[in-house]
C-alpha positions as CSV (number, residue, x, y, z in Angstrom):
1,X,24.2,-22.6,-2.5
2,X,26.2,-21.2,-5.1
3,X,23.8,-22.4,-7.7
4,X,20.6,-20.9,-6.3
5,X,23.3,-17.4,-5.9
6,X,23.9,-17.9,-9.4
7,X,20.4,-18.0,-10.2
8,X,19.1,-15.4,-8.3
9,X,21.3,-13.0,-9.8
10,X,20.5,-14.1,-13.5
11,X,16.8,-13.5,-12.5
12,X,17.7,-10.4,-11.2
13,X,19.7,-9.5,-14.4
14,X,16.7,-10.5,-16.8
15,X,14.2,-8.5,-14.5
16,X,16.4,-5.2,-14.4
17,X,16.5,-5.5,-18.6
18,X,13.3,-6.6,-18.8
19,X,12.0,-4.1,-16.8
20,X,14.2,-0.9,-18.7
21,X,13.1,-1.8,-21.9
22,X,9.6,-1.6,-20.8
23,X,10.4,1.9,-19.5
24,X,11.9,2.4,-23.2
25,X,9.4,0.6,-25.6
26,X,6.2,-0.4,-23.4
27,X,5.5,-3.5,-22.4
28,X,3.7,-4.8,-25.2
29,X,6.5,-3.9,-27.7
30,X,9.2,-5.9,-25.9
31,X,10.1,-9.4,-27.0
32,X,11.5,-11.9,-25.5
33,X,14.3,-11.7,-28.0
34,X,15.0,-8.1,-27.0
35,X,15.5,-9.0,-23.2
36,X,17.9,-12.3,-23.5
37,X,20.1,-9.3,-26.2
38,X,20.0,-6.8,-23.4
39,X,20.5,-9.3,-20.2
40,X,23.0,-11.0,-22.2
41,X,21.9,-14.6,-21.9
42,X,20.6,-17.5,-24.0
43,X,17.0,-18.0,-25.2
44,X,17.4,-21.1,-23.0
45,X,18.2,-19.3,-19.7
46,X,15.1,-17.1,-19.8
47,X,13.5,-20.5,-20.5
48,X,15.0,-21.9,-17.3
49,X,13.6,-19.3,-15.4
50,X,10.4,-18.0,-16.9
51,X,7.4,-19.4,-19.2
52,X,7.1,-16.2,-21.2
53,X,6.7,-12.4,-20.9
54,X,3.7,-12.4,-19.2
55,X,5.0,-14.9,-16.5
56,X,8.0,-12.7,-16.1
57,X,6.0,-9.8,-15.4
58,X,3.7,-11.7,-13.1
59,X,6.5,-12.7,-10.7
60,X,8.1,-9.3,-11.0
61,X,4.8,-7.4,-9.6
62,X,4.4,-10.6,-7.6
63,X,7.5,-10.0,-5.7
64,X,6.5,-6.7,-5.3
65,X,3.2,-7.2,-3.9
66,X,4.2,-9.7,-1.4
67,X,7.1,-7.1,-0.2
68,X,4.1,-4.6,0.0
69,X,1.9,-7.0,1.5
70,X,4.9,-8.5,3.9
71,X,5.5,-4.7,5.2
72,X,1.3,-3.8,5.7
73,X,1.1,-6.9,7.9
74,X,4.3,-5.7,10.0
75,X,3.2,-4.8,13.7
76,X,6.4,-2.6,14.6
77,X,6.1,-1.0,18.2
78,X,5.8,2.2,16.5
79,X,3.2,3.0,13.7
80,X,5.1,5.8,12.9
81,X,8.6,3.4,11.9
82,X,6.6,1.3,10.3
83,X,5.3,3.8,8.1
84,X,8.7,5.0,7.8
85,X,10.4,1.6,6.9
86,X,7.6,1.4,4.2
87,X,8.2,4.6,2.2
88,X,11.9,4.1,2.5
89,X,11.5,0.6,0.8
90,X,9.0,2.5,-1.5
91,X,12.0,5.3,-2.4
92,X,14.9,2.5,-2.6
93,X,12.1,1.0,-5.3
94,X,10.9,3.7,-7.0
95,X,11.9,3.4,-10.6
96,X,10.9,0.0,-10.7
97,X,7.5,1.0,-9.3
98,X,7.6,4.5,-11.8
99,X,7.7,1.7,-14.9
100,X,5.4,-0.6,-13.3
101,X,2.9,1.9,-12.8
102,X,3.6,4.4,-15.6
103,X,2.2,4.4,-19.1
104,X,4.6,1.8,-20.4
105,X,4.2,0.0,-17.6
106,X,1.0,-2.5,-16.2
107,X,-2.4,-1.0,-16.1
108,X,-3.4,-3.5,-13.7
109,X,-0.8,-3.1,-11.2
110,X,-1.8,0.3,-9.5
111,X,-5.4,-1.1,-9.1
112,X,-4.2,-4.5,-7.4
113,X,-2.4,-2.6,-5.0
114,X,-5.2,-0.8,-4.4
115,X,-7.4,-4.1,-4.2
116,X,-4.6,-5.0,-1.2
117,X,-4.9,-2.5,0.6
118,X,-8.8,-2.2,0.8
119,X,-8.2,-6.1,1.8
120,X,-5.8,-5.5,4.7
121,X,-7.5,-2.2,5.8
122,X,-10.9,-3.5,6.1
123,X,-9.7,-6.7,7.8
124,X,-7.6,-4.4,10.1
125,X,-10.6,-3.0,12.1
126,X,-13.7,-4.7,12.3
127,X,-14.5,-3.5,15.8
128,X,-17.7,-2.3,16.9
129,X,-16.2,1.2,17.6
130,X,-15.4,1.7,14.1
131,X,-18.4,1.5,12.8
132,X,-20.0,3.4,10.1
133,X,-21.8,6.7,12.0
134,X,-22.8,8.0,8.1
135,X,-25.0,6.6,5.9
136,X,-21.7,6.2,3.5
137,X,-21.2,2.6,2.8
138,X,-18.3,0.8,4.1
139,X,-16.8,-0.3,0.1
140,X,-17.1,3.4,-0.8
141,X,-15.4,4.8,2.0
142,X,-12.6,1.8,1.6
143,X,-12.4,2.6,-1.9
144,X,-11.6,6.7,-1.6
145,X,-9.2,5.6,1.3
146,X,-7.0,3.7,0.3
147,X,-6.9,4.8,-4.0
148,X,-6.5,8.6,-2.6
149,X,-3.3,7.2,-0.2
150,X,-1.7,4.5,-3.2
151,X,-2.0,7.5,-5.9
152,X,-0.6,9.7,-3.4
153,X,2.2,7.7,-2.4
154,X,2.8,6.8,-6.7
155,X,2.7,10.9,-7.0
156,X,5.5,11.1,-4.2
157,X,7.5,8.5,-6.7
158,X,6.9,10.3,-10.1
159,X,8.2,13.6,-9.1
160,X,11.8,14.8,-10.6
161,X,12.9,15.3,-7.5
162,X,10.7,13.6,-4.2
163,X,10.6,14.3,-0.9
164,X,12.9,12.0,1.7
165,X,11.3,9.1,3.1
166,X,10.7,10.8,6.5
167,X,9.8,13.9,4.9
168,X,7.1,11.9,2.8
169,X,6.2,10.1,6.2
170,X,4.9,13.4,7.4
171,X,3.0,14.7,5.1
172,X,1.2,11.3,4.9
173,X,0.6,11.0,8.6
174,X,-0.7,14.4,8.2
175,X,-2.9,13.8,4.9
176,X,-4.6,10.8,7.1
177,X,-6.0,13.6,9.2
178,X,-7.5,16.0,6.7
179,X,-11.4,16.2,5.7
180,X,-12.3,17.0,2.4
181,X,-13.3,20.1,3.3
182,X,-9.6,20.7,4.7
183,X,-8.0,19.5,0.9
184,X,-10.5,21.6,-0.6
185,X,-9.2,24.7,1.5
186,X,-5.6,23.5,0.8
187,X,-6.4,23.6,-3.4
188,X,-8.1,26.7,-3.3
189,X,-5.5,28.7,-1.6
């Protein structure tokens, strides 16, 4: 046990460097040299643990997406402390998910989380209730959906100074609600 302790916490170690010099430098200007310097290891023991850069970054955004995926798929008795428990993981994440998602971060990694949640909201409800009363087809209306509520929720994270969890938690419920028409209004005032 102690070994697979010690491990996790060098992966850790070379995923926190890894992942500030990306905020630094970008991810395509960080070596591998650079991160074993700044984690304070051997070129070995990021060997040990990881093919190369890209790997690295795989299983980091990996890790990620399965916590993301792991908390869609919970059924809590309540939607709303589901919601809730979400966005807080989201807050207790958010640099991490600001350098992932920012300018020196992945450009893929905003749109795969998009790609999950148009996965697990259209297998959600398939029901014959829900069905499609517009002539809008069911990929576009998926699409504006779910990249309005994932670039909502990274807006929440990039700001100097965000909104609590809960605080967050309301203004998303809310924001479910809303028509276009009603955001329209809301701009325009």
């Amino acid at each position: 046990m102690k070994h697979d302790d010690m491990n996790a916490r060098t992966r850790a170690k070379i995923q926190r460097s890894f992942l500030t010099l990306m905020a630094q430098k970008g991810y395509h200007h960080v070596t591998i040299t650079d991160i074993i310097s700044r984690a304070d290891i051997s070129r070995g023991t990021f060997y040990l643990h990881y093919l190369d850069k890209p790997d690295l970054l795989a299983k980091i955004e990996a890790n990620f997406t399965n916590e993301i995926r792991a908390r869609i798929d919970d059924t809590q008795p309540s939607p709303y402390r589901s919601v809730i428990s979400t966005f807080n993981w989201f807050y207790a994440n958010r640099e991490a998910l600001r350098i992932l998602a920012g300018e020196n971060g992945d450009a893929n990694f905003v749109p795969s989380l998009v790609q999950l949640l148009i996965e697990r909201t259209a297998a959600s409800d398939q029901s014959e209730t829900s069905k499609n009363k517009l002539d809008l087809p069911t990929y576009y209306a998926l699409d504006l959906y779910t990249t309005g509520f994932v670039h909502m929720i990274f807006n929440w994270l990039i700001q100097p100074v965000p909104e609590s969890p809960s605080e967050f938690t309301e203004i998303f419920l809310a924001a479910e609600h809303l028509s276009p028409d009603d955001l329209l209004r809301i701009i325009r005032k």
